[in-house]
ROMITI-624755 format. One record per residue: residue number from 1; residue in three letters; x, y, z of N, C-alpha, C in turn. Coordinates in steps of 0.02 Angstrom, whole numbers, plus 50000, padded with zeros to 5 digits. Layout:
ROMITI-624755
 num residu   n_X   n_Y   n_Z  ca_X  ca_Y  ca_Z   c_X   c_Y   c_Z
 NUM    ALA     X     Y     Z     X     Y     Z     X     Y     Z
...
This chain:
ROMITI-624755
 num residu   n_X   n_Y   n_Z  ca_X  ca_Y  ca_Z   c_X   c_Y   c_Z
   1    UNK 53245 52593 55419 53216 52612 55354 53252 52575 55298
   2    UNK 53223 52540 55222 53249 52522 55213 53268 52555 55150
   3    UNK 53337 52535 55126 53358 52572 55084 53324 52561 55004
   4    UNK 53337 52609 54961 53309 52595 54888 53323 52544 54864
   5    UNK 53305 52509 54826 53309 52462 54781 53313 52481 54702
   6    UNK 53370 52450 54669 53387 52464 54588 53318 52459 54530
   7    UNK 53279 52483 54497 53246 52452 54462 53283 52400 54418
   8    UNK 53327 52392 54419 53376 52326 54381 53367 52271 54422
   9    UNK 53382 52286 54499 53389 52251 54556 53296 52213 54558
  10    UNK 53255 52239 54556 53188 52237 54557 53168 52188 54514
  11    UNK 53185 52188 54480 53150 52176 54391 53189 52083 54413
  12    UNK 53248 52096 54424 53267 52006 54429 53257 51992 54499
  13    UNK 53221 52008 54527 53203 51982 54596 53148 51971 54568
  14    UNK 53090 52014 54544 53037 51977 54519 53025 51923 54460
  15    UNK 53067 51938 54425 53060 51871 54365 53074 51810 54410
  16    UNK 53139 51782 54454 53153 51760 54483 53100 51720 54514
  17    UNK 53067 51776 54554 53001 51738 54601 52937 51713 54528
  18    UNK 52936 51728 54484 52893 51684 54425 52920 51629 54382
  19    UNK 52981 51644 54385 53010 51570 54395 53014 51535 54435
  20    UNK 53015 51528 54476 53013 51468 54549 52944 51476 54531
  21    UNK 52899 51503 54529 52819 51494 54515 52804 51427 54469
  22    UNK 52854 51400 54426 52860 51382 54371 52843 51401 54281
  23    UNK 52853 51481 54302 52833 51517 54234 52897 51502 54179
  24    UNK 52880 51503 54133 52936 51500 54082 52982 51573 54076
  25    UNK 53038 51557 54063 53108 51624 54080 53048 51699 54029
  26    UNK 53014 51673 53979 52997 51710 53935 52941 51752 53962
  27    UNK 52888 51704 53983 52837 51729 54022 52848 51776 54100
  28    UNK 52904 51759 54129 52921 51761 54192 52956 51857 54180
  29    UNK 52982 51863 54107 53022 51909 54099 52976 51987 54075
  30    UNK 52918 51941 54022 52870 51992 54017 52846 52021 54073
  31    UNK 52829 51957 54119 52758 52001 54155 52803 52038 54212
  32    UNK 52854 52027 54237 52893 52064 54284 52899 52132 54246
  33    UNK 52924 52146 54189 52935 52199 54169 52883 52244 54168
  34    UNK 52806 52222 54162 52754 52266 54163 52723 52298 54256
  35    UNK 52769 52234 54298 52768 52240 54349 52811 52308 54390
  36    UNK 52860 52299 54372 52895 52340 54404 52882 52402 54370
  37    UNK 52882 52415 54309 52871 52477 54276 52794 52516 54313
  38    UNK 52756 52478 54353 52697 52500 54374 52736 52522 54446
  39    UNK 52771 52492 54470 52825 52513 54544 52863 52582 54539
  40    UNK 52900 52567 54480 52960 52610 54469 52928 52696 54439
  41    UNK 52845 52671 54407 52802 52763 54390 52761 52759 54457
  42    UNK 52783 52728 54528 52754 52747 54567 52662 52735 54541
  43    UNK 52660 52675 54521 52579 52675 54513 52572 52591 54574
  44    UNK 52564 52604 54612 52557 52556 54665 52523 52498 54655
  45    UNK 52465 52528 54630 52405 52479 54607 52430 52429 54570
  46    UNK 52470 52445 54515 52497 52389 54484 52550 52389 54460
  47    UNK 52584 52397 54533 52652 52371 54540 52678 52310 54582
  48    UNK 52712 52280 54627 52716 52238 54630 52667 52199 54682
  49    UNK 52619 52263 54709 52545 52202 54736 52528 52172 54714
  50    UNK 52534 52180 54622 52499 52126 54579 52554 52039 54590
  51    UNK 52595 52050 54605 52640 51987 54607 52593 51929 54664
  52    UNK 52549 51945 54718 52519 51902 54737 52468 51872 54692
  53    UNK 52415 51925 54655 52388 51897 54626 52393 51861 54563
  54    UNK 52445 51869 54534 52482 51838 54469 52500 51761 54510
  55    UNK 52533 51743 54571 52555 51690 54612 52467 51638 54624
  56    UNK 52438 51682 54643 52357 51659 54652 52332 51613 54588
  57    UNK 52334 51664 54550 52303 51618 54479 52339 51578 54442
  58    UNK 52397 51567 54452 52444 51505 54437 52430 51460 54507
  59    UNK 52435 51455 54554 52404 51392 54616 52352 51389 54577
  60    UNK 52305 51408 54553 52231 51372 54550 52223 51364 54475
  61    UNK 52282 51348 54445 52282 51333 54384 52257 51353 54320
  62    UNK 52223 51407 54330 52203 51460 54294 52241 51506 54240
  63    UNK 52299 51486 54222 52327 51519 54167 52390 51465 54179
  64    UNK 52421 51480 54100 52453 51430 54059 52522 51465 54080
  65    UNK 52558 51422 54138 52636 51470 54160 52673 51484 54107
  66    UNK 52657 51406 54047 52732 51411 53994 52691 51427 53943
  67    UNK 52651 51477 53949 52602 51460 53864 52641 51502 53818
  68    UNK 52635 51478 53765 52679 51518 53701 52625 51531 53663
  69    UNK 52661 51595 53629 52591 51631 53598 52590 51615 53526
  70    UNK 52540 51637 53515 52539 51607 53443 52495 51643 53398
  71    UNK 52564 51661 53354 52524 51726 53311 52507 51706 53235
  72    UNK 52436 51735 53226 52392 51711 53156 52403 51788 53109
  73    UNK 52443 51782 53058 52438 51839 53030 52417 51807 52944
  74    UNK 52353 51847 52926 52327 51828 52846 52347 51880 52794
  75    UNK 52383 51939 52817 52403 51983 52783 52353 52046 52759
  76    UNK 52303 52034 52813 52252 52092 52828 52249 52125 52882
  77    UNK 52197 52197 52892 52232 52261 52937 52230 52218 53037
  78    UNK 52205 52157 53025 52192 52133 53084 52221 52052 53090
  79    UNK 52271 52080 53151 52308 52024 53169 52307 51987 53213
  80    UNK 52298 51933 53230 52281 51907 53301 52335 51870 53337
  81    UNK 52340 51871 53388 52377 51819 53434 52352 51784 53478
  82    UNK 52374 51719 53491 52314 51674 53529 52370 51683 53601
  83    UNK 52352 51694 53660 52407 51679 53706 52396 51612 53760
  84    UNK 52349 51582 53711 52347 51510 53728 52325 51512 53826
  85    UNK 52294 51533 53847 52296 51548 53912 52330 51564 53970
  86    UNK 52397 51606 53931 52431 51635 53970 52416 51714 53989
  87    UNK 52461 51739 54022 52460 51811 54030 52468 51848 53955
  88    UNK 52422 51925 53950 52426 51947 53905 52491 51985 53882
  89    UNK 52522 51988 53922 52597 52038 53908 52641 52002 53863
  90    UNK 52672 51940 53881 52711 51892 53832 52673 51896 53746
  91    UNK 52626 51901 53761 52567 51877 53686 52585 51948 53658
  92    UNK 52562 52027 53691 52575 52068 53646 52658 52089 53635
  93    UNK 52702 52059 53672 52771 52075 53632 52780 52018 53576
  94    UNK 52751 51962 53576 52742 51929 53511 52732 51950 53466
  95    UNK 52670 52015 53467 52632 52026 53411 52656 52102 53388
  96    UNK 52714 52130 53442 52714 52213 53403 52740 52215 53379
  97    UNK 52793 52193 53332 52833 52200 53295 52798 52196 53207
  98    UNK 52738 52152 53227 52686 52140 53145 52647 52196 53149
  99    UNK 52619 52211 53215 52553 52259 53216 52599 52323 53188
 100    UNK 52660 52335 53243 52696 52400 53198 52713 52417 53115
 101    UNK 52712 52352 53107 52729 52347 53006 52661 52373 52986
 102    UNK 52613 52328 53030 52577 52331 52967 52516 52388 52968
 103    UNK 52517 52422 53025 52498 52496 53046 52546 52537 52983
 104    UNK 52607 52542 52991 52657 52565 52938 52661 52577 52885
 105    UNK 52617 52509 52845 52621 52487 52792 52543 52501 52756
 106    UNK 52482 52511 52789 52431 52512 52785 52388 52591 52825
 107    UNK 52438 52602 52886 52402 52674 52911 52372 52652 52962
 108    UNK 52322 52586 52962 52270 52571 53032 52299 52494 53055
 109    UNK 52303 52472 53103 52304 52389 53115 52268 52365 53173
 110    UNK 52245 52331 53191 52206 52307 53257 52253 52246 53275
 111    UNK 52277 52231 53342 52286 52168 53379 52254 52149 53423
 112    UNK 52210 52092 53407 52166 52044 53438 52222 51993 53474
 113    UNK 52203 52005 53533 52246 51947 53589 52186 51913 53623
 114    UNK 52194 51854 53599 52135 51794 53627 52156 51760 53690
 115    UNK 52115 51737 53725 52128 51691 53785 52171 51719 53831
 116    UNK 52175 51777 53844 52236 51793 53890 52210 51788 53946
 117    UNK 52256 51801 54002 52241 51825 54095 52271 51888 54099
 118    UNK 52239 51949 54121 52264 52012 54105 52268 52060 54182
 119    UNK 52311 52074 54198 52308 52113 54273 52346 52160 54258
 120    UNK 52364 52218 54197 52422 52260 54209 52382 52319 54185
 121    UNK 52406 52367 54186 52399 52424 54161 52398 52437 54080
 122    UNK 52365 52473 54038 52370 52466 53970 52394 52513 53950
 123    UNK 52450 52586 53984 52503 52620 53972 52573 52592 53935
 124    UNK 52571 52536 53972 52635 52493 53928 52631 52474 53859
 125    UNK 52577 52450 53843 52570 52435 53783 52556 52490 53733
 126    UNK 52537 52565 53750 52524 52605 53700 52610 52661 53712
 127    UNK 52626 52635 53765 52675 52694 53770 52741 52657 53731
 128    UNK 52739 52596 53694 52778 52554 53669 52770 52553 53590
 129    UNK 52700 52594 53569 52680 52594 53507 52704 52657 53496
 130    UNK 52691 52721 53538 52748 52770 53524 52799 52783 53508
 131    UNK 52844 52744 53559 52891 52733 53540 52939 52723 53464
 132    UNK 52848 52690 53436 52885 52675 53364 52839 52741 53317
 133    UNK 52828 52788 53328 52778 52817 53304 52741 52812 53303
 134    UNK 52692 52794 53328 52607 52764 53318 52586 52790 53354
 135    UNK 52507 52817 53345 52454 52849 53402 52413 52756 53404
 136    UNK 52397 52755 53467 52360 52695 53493 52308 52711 53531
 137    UNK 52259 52669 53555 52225 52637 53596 52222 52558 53605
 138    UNK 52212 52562 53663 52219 52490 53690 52158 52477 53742
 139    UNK 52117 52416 53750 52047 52422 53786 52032 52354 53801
 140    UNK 52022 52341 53880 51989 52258 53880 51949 52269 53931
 141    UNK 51926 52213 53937 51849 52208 53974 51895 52150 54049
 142    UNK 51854 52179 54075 51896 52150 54150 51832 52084 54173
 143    UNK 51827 52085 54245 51774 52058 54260 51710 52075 54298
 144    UNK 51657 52055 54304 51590 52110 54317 51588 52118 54390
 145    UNK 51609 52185 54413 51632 52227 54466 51603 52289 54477
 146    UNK 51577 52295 54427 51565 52372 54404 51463 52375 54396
 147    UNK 51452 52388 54432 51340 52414 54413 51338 52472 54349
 148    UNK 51319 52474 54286 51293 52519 54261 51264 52567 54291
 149    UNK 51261 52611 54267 51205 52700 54307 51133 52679 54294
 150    UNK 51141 52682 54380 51041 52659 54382 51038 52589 54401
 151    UNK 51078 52559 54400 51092 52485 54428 51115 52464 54486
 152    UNK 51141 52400 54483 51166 52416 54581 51213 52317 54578
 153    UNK 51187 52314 54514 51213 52225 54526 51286 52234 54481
 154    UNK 51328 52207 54509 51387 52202 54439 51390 52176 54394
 155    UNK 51384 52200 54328 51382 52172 54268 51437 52191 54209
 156    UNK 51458 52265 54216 51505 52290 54173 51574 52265 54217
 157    UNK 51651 52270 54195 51702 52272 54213 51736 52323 54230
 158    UNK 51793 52337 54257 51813 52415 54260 51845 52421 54200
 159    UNK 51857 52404 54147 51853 52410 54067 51916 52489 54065
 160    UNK 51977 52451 54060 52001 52525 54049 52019 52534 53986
 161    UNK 52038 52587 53966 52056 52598 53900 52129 52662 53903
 162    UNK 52169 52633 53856 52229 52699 53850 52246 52725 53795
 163    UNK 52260 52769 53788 52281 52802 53738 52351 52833 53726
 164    UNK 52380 52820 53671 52474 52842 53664 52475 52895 53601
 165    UNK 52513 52938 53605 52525 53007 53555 52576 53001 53552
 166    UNK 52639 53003 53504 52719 52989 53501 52714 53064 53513
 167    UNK 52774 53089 53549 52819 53162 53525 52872 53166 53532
 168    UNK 52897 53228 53479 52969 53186 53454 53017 53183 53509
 169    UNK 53026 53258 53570 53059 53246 53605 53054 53229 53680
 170    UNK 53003 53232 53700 52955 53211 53748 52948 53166 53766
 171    UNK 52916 53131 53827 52895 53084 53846 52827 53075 53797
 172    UNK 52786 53029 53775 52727 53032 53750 52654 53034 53785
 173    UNK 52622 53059 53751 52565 53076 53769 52510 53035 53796
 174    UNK 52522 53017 53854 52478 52945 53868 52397 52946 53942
 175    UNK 52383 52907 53910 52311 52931 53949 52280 52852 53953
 176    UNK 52289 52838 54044 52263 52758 54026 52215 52745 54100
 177    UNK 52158 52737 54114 52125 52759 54164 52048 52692 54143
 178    UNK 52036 52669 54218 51985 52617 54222 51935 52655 54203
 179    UNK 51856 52647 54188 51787 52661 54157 51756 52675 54232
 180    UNK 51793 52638 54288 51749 52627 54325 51771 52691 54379
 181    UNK 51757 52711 54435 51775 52797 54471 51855 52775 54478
 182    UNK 51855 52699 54510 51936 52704 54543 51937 52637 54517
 183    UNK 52003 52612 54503 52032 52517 54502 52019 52495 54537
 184    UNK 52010 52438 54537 51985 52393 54591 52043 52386 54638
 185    UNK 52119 52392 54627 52142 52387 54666 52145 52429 54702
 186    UNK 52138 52509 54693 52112 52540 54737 52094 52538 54798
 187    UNK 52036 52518 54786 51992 52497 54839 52034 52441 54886
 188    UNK 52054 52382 54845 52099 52348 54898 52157 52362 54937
 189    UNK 52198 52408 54890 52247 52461 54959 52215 52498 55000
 190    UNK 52152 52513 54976 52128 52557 55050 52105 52501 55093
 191    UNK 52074 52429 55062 52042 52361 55133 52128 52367 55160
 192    UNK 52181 52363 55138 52227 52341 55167 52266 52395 55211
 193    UNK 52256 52467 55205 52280 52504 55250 52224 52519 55301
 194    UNK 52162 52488 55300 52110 52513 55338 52098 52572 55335
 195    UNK 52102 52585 55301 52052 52675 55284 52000 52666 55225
 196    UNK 51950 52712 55249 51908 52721 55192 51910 52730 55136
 197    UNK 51842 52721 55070 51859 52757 55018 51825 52828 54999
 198    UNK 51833 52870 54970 51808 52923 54951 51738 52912 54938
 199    UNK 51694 52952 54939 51629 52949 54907 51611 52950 54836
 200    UNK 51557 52917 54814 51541 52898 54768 51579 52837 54720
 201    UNK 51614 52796 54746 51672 52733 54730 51631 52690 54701
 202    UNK 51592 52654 54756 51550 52596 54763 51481 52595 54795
 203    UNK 51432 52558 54777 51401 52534 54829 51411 52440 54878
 204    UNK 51359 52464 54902 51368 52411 54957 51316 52341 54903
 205    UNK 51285 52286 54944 51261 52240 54901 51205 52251 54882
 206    UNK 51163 52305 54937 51086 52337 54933 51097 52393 54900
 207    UNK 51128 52415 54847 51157 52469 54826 51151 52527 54866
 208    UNK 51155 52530 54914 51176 52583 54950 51279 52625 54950
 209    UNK 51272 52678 54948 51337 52705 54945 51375 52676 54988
 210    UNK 51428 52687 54989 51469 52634 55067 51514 52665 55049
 211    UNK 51559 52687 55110 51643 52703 55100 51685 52650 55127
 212    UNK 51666 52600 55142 51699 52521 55180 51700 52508 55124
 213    UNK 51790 52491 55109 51827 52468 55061 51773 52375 55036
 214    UNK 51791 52344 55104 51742 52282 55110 51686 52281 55083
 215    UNK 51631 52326 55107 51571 52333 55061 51601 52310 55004
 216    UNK 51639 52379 54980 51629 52396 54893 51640 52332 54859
 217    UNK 51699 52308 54895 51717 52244 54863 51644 52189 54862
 218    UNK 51633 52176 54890 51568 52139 54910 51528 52169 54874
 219    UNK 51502 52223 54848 51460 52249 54818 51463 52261 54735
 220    UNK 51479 52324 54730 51477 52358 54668 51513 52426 54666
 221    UNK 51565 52428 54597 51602 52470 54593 51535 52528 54554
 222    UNK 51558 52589 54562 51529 52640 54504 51548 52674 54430
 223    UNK 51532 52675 54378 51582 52706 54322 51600 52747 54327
 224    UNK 51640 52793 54320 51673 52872 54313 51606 52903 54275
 225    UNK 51593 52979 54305 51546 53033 54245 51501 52990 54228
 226    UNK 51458 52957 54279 51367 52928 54284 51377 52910 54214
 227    UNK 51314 52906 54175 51289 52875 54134 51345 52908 54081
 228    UNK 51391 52928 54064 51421 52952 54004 51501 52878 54015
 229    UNK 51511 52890 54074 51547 52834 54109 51548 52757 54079
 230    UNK 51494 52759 54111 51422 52677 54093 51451 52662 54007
 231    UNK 51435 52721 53980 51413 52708 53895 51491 52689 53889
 232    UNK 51532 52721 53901 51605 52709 53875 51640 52617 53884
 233    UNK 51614 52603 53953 51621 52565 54002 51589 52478 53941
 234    UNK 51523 52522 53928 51486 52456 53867 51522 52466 53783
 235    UNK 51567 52517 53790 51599 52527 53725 51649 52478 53719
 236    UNK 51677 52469 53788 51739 52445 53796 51704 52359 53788
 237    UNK 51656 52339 53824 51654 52297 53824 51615 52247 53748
 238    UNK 51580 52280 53723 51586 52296 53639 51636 52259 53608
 239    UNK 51677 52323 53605 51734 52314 53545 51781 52248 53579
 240    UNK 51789 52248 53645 51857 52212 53665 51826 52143 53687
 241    UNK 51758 52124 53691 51734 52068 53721 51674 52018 53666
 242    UNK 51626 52060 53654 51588 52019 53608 51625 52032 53521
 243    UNK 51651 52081 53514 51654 52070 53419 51721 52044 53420
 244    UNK 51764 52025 53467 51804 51984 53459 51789 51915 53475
 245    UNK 51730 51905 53493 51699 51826 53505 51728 51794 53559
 246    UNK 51777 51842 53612 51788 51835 53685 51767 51847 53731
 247    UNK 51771 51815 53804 51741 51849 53849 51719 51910 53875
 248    UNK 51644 51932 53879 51635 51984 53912 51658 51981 54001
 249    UNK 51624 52027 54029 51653 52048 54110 51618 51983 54144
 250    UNK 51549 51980 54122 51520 51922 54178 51526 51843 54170
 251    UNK 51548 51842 54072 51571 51757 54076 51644 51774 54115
 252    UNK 51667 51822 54096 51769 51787 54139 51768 51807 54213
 253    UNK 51703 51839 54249 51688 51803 54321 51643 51762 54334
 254    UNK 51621 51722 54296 51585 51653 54313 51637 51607 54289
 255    UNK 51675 51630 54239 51737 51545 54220 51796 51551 54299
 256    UNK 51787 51591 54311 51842 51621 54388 51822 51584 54433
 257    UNK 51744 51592 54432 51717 51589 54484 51733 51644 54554
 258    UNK 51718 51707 54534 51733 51740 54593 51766 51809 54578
 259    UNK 51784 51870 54595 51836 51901 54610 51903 51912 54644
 260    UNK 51916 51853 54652 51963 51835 54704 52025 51817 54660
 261    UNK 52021 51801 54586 52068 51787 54539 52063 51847 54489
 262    UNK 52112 51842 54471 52128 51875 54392 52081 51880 54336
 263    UNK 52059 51888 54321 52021 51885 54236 52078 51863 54179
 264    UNK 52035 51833 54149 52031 51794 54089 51997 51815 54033
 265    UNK 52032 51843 53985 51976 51871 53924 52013 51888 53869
 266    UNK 51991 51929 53837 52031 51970 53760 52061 52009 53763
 267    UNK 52086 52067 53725 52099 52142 53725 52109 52150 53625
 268    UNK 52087 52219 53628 52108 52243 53593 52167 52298 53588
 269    UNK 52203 52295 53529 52249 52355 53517 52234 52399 53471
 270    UNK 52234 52442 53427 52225 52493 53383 52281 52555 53379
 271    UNK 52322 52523 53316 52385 52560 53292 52361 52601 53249
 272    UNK 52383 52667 53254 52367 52693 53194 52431 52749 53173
 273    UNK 52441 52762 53105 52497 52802 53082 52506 52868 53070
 274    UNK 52514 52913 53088 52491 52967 53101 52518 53002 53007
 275    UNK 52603 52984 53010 52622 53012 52926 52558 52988 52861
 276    UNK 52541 52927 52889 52499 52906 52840 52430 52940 52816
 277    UNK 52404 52962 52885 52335 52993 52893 52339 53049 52874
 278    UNK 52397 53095 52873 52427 53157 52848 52452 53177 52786
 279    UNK 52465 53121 52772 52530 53095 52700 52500 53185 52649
 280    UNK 52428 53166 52651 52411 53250 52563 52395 53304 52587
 281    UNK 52397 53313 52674 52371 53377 52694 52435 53423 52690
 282    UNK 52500 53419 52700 52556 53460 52683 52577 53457 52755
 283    UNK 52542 53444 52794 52551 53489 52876 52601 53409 52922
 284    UNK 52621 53427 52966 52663 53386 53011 52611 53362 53069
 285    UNK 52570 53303 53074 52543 53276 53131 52567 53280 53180
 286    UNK 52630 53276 53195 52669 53278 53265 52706 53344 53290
 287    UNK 52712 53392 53237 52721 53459 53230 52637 53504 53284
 288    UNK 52592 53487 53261 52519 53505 53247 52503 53501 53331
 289    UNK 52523 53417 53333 52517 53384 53391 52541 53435 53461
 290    UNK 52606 53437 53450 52673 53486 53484 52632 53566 53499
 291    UNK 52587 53575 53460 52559 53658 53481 52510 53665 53541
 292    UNK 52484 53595 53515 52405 53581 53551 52435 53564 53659
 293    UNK 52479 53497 53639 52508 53514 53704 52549 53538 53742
 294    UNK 52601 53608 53702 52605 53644 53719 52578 53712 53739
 295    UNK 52535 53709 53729 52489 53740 53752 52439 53741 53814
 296    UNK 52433 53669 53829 52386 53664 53870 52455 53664 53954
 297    UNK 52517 53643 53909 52537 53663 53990 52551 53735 53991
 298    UNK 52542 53785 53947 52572 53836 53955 52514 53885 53985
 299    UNK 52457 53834 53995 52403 53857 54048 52420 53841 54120
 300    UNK 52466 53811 54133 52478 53766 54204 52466 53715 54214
 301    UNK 52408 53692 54150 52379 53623 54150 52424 53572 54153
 302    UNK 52411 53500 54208 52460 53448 54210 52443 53405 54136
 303    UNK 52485 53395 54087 52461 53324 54061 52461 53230 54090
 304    UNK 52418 53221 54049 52427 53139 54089 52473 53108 54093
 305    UNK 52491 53063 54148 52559 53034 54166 52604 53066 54149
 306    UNK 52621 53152 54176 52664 53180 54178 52684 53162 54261
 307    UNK 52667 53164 54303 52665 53133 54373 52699 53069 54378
 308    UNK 52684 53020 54319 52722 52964 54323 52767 52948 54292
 309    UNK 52787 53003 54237 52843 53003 54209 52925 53030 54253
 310    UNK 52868 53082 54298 52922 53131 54344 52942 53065 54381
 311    UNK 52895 53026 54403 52936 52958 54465 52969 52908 54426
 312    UNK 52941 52914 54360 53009 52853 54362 53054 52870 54314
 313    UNK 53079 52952 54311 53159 52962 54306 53176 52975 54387
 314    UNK 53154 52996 54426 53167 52991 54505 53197 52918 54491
 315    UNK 53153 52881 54493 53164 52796 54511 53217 52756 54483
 316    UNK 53229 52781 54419 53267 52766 54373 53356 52807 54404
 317    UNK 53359 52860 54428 53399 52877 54461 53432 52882 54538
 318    UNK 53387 52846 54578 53396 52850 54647 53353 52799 54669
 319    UNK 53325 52747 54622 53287 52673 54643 53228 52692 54665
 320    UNK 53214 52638 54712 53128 52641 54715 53131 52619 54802
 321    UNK 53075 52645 54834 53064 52640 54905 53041 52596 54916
 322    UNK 53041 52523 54948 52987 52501 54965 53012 52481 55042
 323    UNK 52949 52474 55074 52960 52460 55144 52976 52395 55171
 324    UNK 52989 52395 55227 53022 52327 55254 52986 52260 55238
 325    UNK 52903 52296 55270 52868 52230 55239 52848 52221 55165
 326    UNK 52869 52250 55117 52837 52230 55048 52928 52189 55040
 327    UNK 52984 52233 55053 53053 52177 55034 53053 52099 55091
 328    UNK 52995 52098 55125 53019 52037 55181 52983 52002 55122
 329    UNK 52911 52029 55093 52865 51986 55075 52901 51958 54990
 330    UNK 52955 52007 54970 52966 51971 54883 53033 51920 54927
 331    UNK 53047 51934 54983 53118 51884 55024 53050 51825 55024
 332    UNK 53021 51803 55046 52941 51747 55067 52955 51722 54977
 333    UNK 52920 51753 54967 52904 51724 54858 52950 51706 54831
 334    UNK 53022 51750 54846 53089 51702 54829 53105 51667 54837
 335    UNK 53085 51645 54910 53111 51560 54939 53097 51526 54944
 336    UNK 53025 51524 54942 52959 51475 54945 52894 51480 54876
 337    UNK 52929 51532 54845 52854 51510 54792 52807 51497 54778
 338    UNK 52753 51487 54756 52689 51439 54769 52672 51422 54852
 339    UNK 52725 51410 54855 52698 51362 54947 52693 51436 55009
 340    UNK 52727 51500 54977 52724 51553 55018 52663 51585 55041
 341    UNK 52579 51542 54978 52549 51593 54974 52491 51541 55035
């Protein structure tokens, strides 16, 4: 059995393997960190499985290893960063330090991140706006995987969207979940342990239901909550794909060519200030905040990513599990790189 691993220990084993990738120290440092933090809250899906596919879309030249981002600020509530066709993580630590001012300074801010390649979770980015006080959402359009309700062809993305609540002494209030029933990676840890998926996931290519992980993939994912799902699912792809004049779900899987790579597209951010929105009512937003979810656990109710907060102070204190074959496979990426895959 093998023993835990440091999340310190983790974090430079993976930058490491994106450097030998030939990522730049900068790029290599972001996207590991969004990596392991998906390991270390025990969220599997996108934790370090994503390191193959991040290795994938650099072989096929599909994102910019050394791209430097490049931020356009006009001194209005919307700021953009170009990440020049790199990964989106490097691009938004470029940009939070303005979006936080100027949320601050103004009450609302939007960050438009152009051209990115995006495979992480969008908990990081709102649970980072907390941090500084800010309630957020964060929302991008993936690639077309997903059939609308009543449909059966893929056209929507699994489009997730998150949401961040600061509290003062707490972990924050975070809520970050695909449009579509389950992530797509999902479905691929279940093709890869050979077990089924639950009902109602996917259909097959004749839209028929299917619990064969394979189907789904081959087929069509479903939205979460039928047609209420769907609508959210075209909200996302809305705000985060056409009115930013970036890719929707089905151009960034026809520029792919496939599902087999990463997506390529936009995202949006949305900072907003809570003292600001409050500033003449007399009352404490985060005070107000503090009743509402205290309350709902004092029903028994779990809040969101309270589950993943509990694993990664576990993780953070006694490391992280992984099995023989996921440490043989980052030993493979360390020594060989590119040529491992």
């Amino acid at each position: 059995m093998a023993k835990p691993i440091s999340v310190e220990t983790l974090h430079t084993r993976v930058r490491s393997i994106f450097e030998k990738c030939g990522m730049s120290e900068a790029n290599a440092e972001a996207v590991a960190a969004v990596i392991v933090a998906g390991e270390r809250d025990a969220c599997k899906s996108h934790g370090i499985y994503r390191i193959e596919g991040c290795m994938r879309v650099l072989a096929a030249g599909k994102v910019e290893p050394k791209a430097v981002p490049e931020l356009v600020d006009t001194g209005k509530a919307v700021i953009e960063v170009d990440a020049n066709g790199g990964f989106s993580n490097p691009a938004f630590d470029a940009a939070k330090a303005a979006l936080v001012a100027r949320a601050k300074e103004t009450g609302l801010a939007a960050l438009v991140i152009r051209d990115c390649l995006h495979f992480s979770a969008l908990w990081h980015d709102v649970e980072a706006l907390a941090k500084e006080g800010l309630a957020s959402l964060s929302m991008c359009p993936s690639y077309a995987s997903v059939a609308p309700t009543g449909g059966k062809e893929p056209l929507l993305g699994t489009n997730p969207i998150a949401f961040g609540w600061p509290r003062p002494a707490e972990h924050p209030y975070v809520f970050d979940f695909a449009t579509s029933v389950a992530a797509r990676g999902e479905i691929e840890l279940h093709r890869r342990a050979g077990t089924e998926i639950p009902d109602g996931w996917a259909v097959d290519k004749e839209g028929n239901p299917t619990n064969d992980p394979d189907a789904a993939l081959a087929g069509a994912m479903l939205p979460f909550g039928g047609h209420k799902g769907s609508a959210i699912s075209t909200m996302v792809e809305l705000l985060a794909g056409a009115m930013l004049g970036e890719f929707m779900s089905k151009e960034a899987l026809d520029f792919m060519g496939g599902t087999h790579l990463l997506p390529r597209h936009g995202a949006l951010v949305l900072a907003l200030d809570p003292a600001t929105f409050s500033a003449r009512s007399g009352r404490d937003p985060l005070a107000e905040g503090e009743r509402l979810l205290t309350a709902i656990g004092a029903q028994g109710a779990r809040l969101p990513s309270q589950r993943r907060f509990k694993a990664r102070d576990l993780s953070l204190r006694e490391g992280i599990e992984l099995s023989d074959a996921e440490l043989a496979q980052l030993d493979l990426f360390e020594a060989q790189g590119l040529a491992a895959l």
